[in-house]
C-alpha positions as CSV (number, residue, x, y, z in Angstrom):
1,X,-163.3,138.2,37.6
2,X,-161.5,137.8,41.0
3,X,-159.2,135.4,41.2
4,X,-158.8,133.0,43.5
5,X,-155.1,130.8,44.1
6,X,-153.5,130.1,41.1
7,X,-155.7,128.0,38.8
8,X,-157.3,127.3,36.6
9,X,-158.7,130.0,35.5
10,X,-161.5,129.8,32.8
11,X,-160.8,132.3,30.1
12,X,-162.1,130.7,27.1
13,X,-166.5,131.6,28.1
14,X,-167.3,135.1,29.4
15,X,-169.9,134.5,32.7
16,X,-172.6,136.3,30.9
17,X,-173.1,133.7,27.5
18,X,-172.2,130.2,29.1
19,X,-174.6,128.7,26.1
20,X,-172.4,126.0,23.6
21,X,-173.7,125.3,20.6
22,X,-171.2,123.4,17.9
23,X,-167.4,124.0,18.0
24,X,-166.6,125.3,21.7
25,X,-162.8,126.2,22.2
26,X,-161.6,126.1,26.1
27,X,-158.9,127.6,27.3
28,X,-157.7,128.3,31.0
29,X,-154.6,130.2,32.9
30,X,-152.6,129.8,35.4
31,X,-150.9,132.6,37.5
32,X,-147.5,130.8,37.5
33,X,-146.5,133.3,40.6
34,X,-149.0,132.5,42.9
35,X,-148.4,129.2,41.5
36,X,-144.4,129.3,42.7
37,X,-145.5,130.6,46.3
38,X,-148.0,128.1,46.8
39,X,-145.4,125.1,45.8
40,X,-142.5,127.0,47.7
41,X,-145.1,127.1,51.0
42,X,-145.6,123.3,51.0
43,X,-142.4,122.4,50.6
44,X,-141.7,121.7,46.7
45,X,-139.0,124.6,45.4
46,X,-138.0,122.7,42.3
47,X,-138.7,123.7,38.7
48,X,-142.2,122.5,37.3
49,X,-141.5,120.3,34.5
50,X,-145.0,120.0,32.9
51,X,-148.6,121.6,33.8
52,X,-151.3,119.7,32.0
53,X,-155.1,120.6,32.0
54,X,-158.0,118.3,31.3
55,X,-161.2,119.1,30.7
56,X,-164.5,116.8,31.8
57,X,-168.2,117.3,31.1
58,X,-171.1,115.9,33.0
59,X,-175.2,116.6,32.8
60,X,-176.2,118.1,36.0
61,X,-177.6,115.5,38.3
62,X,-175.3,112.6,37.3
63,X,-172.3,111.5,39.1
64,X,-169.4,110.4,35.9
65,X,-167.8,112.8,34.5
66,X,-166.7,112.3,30.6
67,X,-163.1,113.3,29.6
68,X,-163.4,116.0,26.7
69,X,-159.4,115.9,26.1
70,X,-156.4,117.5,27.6
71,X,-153.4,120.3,27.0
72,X,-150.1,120.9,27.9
73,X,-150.1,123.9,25.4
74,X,-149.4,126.8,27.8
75,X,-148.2,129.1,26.2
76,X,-151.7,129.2,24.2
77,X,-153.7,128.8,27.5
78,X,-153.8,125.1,26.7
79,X,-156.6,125.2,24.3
80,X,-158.9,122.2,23.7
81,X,-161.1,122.3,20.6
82,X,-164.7,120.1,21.3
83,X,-167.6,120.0,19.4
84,X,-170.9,120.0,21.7
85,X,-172.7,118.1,19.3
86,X,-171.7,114.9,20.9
87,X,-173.5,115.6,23.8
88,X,-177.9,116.1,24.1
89,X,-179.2,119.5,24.9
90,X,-179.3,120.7,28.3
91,X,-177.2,122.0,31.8
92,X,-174.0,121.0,32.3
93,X,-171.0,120.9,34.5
94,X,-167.4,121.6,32.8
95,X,-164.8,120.5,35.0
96,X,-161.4,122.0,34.7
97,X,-158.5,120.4,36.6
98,X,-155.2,121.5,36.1
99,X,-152.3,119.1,37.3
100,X,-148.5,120.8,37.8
101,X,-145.6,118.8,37.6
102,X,-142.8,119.2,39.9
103,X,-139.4,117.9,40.4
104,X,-138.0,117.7,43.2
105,X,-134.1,115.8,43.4
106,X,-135.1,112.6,41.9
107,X,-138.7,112.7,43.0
108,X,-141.4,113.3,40.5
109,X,-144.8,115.2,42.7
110,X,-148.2,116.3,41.1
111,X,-150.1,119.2,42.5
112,X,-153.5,119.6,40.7
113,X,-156.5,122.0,41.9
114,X,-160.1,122.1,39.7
115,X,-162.8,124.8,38.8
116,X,-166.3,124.1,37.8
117,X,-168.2,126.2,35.3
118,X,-172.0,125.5,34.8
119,X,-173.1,125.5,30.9
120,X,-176.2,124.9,28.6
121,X,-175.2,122.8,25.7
122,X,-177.8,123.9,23.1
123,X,-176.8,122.7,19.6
């Protein structure tokens, strides 16, 4: 898979078998030195303090996206564990976004990019 900036990467479903069916755990990474080059380009050379990812479902064709949960867990590639069985059968979107937390003096900023990863929930 090529990569493209630092994140998020979807690691957790291989392209080939995006089917879910029952207990479904995500995971993501982040390329934490692209990551450092990115902030240091715009400007923001302090230490990140937190990077959280949440994760968001939504039936293709609709517009609302429904929050499956979040991590901050990365050094386990900030797994979420979801059951698909809340959701009917059919194609989805999973939305990714990953939000990084940097301080900077006593300034707080948020840099967050997102990835999109079509599925079939078939339970």
């Amino acid at each position: 898979m090529e990569r493209k900036g630092w994140g998020p990467h979807f690691i957790a479903i291989p392209d080939e078998s995006r089917i879910l069916s029952g207990k479904v755990l995500f995971k993501e990474d982040v390329d934490e030195g692209i990551l450092r080059r990115e902030l240091d380009s715009i400007g923001l050379s302090g230490p990140i303090v937190k990077i959280m990812n949440e994760w968001f479902i939504r039936k293709i064709g609709q517009d609302t996206w429904l929050q499956l949960g979040a991590s901050d867990q990365r050094a386990l590639n900030f797994p979420l564990h979801w059951d698909s069985s809340s959701v009917e059968n059919g194609d989805y979107e999973v939305l990714e976004q990953m939000n990084v937390y940097v301080k900077e003096g006593s300034q707080h900023h948020v840099v967050s990019r997102t990835h999109t990863v079509r599925v079939a929930i078939n339970n």
